[in-house]
N, C-alpha and C positions, 0 to 999 in steps of 0.2 A: 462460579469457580474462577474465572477469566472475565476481566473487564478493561475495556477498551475504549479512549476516548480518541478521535481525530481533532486535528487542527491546523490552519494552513493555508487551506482553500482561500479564492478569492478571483479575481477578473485582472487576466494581464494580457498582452497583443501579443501578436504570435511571435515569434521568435523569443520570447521571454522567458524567466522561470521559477518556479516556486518553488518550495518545500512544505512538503506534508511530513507531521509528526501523528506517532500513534502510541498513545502510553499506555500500555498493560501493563496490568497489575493482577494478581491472583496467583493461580499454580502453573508459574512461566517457567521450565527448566532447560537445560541444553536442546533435548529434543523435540520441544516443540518448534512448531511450523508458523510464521507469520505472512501475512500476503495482506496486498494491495489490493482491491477492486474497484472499477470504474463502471458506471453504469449510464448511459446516457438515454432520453425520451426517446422510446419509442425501438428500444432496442435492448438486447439481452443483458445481462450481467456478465461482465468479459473479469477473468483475470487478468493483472497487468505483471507483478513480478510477489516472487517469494524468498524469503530469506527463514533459515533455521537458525533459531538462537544460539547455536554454537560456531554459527557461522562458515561451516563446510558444506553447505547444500546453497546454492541460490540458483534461480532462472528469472526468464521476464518474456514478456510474450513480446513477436517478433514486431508488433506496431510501436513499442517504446524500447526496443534495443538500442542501446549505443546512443540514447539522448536519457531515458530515463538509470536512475542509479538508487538502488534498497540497500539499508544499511542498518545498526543496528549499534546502539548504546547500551553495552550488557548490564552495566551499574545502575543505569537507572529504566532498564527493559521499554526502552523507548527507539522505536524502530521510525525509519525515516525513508521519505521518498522524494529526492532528487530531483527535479522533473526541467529539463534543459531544453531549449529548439524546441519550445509548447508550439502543437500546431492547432486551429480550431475543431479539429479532429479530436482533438482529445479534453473536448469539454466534456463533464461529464461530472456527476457524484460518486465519489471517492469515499471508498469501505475500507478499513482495517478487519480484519480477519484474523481466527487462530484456529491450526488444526494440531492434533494430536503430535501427527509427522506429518513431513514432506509426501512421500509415501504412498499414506493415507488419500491426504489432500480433504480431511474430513471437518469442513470449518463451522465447527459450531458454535465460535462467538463471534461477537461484530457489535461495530462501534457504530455509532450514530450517523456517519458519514460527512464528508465536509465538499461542497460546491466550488469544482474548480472552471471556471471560463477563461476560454481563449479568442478572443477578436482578431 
């Protein structure tokens, strides 16, 4: 129903920054819920931020506040992640995600993931 590709990843020194893209495609409508994930060895699967395709709901967890930014290309349902002041702390493999709502928080699709490194 919902398909999801990441792109973007890559290796930059810390203070740098990247942009991840995630392109869905399927049954995307206002109320669906997009989010981030970052996953790094040896450690849980953390949320990093969420935006609703209508664009009146977003959050972001408090370790990429104020350096990370989630946004959201409604024409072409292509959601983006900002990622500003990277610190090595935030290496990690990076999930695109879709849930029903916000809400919810119920993510049952996911893209492939894309590798982001911070030295």
């Amino acid at each position: 129903q919902v398909q999801l590709v990441e792109s973007g990843g890559g290796s930059v020194q810390a203070e740098g920054s990247l942009r991840l893209s995630c392109a869905a495609s399927g049954n995307i409508i206002p109320s669906t819920c997009v989010a981030w994930f970052r996953q790094a060895p040896g450690k849980k699967r953390k949320g990093v931020a969420y935006i609703r395709v209508s664009g009146d709901d977003m959050d972001y967890d408090d370790s990429v506040a104020g350096r990370f930014t989630i946004s959201i290309e409604n024409a072409r349902n292509m959601v983006y992640l900002q990622m500003d002041s990277l610190k090595p702390e935030d290496t990690a493999k990076y999930y695109c995600a879709v849930s029903d709502t916000c809400a919810a928080l119920a993510f049952g699709y996911w893209g492939q993931g894309t590798q982001v490194t911070v030295s």
